[in-house]
C-alpha positions, -999 to +999 in steps of 0.1 A: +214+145-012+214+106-007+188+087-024+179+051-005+152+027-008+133+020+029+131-015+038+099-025+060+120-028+092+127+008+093+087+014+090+077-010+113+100+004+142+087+040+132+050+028+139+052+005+165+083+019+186+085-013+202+123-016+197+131+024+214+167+029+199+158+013+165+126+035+164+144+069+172+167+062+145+137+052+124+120+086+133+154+104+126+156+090+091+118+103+079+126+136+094+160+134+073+143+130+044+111+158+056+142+179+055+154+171+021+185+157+036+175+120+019+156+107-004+137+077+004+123+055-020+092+034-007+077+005-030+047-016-027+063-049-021+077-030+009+046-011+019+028-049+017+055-064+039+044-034+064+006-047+061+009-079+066+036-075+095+014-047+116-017-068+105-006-105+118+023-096+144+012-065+162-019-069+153-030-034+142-063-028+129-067-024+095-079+013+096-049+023+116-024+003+091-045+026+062-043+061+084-005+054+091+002+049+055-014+071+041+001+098+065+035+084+053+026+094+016+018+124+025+060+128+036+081+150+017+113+133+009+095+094+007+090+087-033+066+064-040+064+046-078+028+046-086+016+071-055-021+073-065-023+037-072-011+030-039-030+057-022-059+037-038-045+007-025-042+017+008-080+033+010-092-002-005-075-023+020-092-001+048-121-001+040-130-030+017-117-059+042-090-074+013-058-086+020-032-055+008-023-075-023-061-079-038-064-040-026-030-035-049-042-054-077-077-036-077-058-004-074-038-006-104-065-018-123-088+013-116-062+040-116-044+028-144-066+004-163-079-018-179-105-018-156-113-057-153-096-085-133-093-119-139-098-135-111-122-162-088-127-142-062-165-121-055-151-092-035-132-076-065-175-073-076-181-051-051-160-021-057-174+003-081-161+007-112-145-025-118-154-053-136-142-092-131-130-117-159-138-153-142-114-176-154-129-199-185-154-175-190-161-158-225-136-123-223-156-093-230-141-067-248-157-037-231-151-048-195-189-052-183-197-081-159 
């Protein structure tokens, strides 16, 4: 078996198909690896250059972008370091309305803790179960707001 990391471009000609012969190959290399003919190794940086390229470019929606990755996890043959925190991720980014990288952050704060951020920005308030550090403020040891 062959073990390869994915870059974005393979991704982004798998979901958009906008390039035919580079999206055939693209499909032909997932179903290699469905088939346990390759390993694919699939990381965050490359799963937010995905984001933000469907997001600005071909401007997908951000529920699509969420449904198509998390139907890629859900490949056999595509590893993915940290799989439930970027399953989180992923769900955050959908349905939250933050940019994949705050969605990442949060992620890995919640699955693997600790469960606070440091951080000016409000929206990280609003998801349950996490609590926000402001800068300059007085830490608090047990995470509360």
């Amino acid at each position: 078996m062959v073990d390869a990391y994915v870059d974005s471009n393979v991704l982004i000609r798998f979901f958009t198909r906008d390039h035919p012969e580079m999206a055939e190959r693209a499909r032909q290399a997932l179903a290699a690896a469905a088939e346990g003919r390759i390993k694919l190794f699939l990381t965050p940086v490359v799963l937010a250059e995905v984001v933000w390229t469907l997001n600005s470019f071909y401007r997908y929606g951000r529920r699509q972008i969420a449904n198509d990755l998390l139907s890629l996890l859900a490949f056999q043959g595509v590893e993915v370091p940290d799989r439930e925190v970027v399953a989180v991720a992923i769900s955050l980014y959908g349905e939250r309305g933050m940019d994949f990288g705050d969605a990442l952050l949060a992620a890995y704060a919640l699955v693997e803790g600790p469960r606070q951020v440091c951080t000016f920005d409000r929206h990280f308030r609003s998801i349950p179960g996490l609590a926000v550090l402001e800068p300059g403020s007085a830490p608090n040891p047990t995470g509360g707001n």
